[in-house]
TORVO-543895 format. One line per 10 residues: number of its first residue (from 1); their letters; for each residue z, x, y of C-alpha. Coordinates in Angstrom, 1 decimal. Example, Ala and Ser with C-alpha at 12.3 -4.5 7.8 and 13.67 -1.06 7.14 Angstrom:
% TORVO-543895
1) AS) 7.8:12.3:-4.5; 7.1:13.7:-1.1 .
% end
This chain:
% TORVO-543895
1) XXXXXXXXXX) 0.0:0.0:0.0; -0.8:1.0:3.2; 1.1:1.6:6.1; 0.2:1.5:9.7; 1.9:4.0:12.4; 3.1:1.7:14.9; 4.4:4.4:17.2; 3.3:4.2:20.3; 5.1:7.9:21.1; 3.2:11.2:19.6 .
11) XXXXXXXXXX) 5.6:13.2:17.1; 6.1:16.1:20.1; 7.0:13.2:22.9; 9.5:11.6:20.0; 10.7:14.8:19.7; 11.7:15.9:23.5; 12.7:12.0:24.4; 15.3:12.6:21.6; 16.4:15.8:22.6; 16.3:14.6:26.2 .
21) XXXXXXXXXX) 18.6:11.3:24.8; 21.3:14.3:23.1; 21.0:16.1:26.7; 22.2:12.9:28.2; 25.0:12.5:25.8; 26.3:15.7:26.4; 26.3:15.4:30.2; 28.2:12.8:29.5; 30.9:14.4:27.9; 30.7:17.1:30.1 .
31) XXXXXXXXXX) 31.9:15.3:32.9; 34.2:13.2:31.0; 36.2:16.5:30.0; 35.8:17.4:33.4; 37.4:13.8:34.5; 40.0:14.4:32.3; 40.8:18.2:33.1; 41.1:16.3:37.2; 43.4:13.9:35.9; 45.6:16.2:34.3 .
41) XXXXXXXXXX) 45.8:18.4:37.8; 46.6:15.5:39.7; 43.4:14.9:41.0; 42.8:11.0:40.6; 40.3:10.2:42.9; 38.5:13.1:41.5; 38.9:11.9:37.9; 38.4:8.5:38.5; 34.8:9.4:40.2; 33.8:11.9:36.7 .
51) XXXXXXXXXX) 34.4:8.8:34.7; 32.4:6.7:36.5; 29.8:9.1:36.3; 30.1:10.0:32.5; 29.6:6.2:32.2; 26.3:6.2:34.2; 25.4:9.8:32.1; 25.4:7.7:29.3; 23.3:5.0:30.6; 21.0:7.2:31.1 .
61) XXXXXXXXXX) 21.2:8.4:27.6; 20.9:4.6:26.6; 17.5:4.1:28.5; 16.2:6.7:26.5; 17.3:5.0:23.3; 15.6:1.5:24.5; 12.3:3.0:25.2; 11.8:5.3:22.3; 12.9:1.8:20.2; 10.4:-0.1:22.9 .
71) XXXXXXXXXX) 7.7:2.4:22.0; 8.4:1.7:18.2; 9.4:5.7:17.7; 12.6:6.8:15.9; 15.9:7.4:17.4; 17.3:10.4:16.0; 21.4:10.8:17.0; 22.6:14.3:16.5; 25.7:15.5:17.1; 26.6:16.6:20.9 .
81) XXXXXXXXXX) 27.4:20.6:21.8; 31.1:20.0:23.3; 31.9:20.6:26.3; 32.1:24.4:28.0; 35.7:25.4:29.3; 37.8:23.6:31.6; 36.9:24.4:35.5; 38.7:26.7:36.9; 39.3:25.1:39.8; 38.2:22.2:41.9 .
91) XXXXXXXXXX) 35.4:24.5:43.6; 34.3:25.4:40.4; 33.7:22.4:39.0; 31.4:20.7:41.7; 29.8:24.2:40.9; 29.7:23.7:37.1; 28.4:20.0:38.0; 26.0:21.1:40.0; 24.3:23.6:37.9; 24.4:21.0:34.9 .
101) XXXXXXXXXX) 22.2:18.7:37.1; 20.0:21.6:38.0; 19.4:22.6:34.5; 19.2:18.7:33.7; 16.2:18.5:36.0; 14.6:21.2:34.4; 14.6:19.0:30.9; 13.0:16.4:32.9; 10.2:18.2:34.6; 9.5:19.6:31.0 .
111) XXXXXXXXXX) 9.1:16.0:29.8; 6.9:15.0:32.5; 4.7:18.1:32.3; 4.6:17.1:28.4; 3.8:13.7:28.9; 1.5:14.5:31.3; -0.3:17.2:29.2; -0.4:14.2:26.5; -1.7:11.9:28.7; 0.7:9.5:27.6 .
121) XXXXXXXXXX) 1.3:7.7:30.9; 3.4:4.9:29.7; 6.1:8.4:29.3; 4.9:9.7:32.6; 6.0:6.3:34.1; 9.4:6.1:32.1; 10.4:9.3:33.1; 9.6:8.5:37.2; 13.1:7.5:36.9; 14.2:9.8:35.8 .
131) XXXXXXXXXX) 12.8:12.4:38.6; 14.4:10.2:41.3; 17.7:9.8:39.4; 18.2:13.7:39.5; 16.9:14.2:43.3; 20.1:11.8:43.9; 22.1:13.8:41.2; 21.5:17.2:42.6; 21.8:15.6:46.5; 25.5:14.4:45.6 .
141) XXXXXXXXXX) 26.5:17.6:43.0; 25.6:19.7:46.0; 27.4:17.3:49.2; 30.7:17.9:46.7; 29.9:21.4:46.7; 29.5:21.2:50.8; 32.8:19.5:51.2; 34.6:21.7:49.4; 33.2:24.9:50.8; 34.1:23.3:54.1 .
151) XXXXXXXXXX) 38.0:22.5:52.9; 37.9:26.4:52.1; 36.5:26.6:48.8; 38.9:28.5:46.0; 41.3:28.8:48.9; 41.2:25.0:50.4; 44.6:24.2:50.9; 46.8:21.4:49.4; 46.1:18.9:52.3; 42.2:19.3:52.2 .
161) XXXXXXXXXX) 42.5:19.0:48.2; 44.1:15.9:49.3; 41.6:14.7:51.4; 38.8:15.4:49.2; 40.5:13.8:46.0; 41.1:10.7:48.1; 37.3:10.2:49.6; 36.2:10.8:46.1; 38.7:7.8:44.5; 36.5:5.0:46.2 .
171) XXXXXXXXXX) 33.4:6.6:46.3; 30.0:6.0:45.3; 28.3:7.5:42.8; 25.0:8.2:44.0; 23.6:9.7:47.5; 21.1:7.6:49.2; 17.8:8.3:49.0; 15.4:9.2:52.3; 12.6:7.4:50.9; 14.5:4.0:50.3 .
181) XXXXXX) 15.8:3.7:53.9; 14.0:1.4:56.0; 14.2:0.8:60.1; 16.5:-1.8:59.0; 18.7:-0.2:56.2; 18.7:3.6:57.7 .
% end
């Protein structure tokens, strides 16, 4: 009896979606140890803004899962690397957040250069989300970054630390984006 491939993703695209989906599950532990480590040092606000973002991380590794099912490809679940260390300090950890999105960019320009090469638009279209999501990732990893370095970096004192942790408790999780403001919503 015959078969028919239903896929609508080549093996190669199936292939980097699903490491792309593991990348995205990692992230998200990543800053869920790293909301946990800010808990434990007293920093709420900061803690409570890592989980909030571990929980969009794994969104993200959730669209992936719906369009490779969509497409009619295979969803492969592997385990997840754990986490690197603890941050060292507050500092370094908009640091260690911010080269994590860098590098996750990276992944996604690799999957649109892939897609593209494949001309597999319906991917190439997917993953325009995917482009903006990380123009607003890397935007807010590196406003953290900018704050601290203001407060004084590794040397901020107690009462900036305070500050910052206290902005971050009610803040939102993305930066706007340039191209979405309008004369009437700058």
């Amino acid at each position: 009896m015959f078969i028919m491939d239903t896929s609508r993703l080549s093996k190669t695209i199936e292939k980097a979606l699903n490491a792309q989906m593991t990348k995205e599950a990692h992230a998200a532990q990543v800053y869920l140890s790293y909301a946990a480590w800010a808990a434990d040092k007293g920093f709420d606000g900061v803690a409570n803004f890592l989980f909030r973002h571990s929980g969009e991380e794994r969104n993200h590794m959730m669209k992936i899962v719906e369009y490779i099912l969509q497409r009619n490809g295979k969803v492969t679940v592997i385990a997840i690397p754990a986490p690197d260390a603890d941050p060292a300090s507050l500092n370094n950890c908009f640091e260690k957040v911010f080269a994590s999105e860098v590098e996750n960019t990276k992944e996604i320009y690799n999957l649109v250069d892939l897609s593209l090469e494949e001309k597999d638009w319906a991917t190439w279209n997917f993953m325009q989300w995917f482009v903006k999501e990380q123009i607003e990732e890397e935007s807010l990893a590196l406003s953290l970054m900018s704050k601290i370095r203001i407060a004084g970096g590794d040397k901020a004192s107690g009462d900036a630390l305070y500050n910052i942790d206290r902005d971050l408790a009610n803040a939102p999780d993305d930066a706007p984006s340039a191209e979405d403001a309008t004369t009437a919503n700058p």
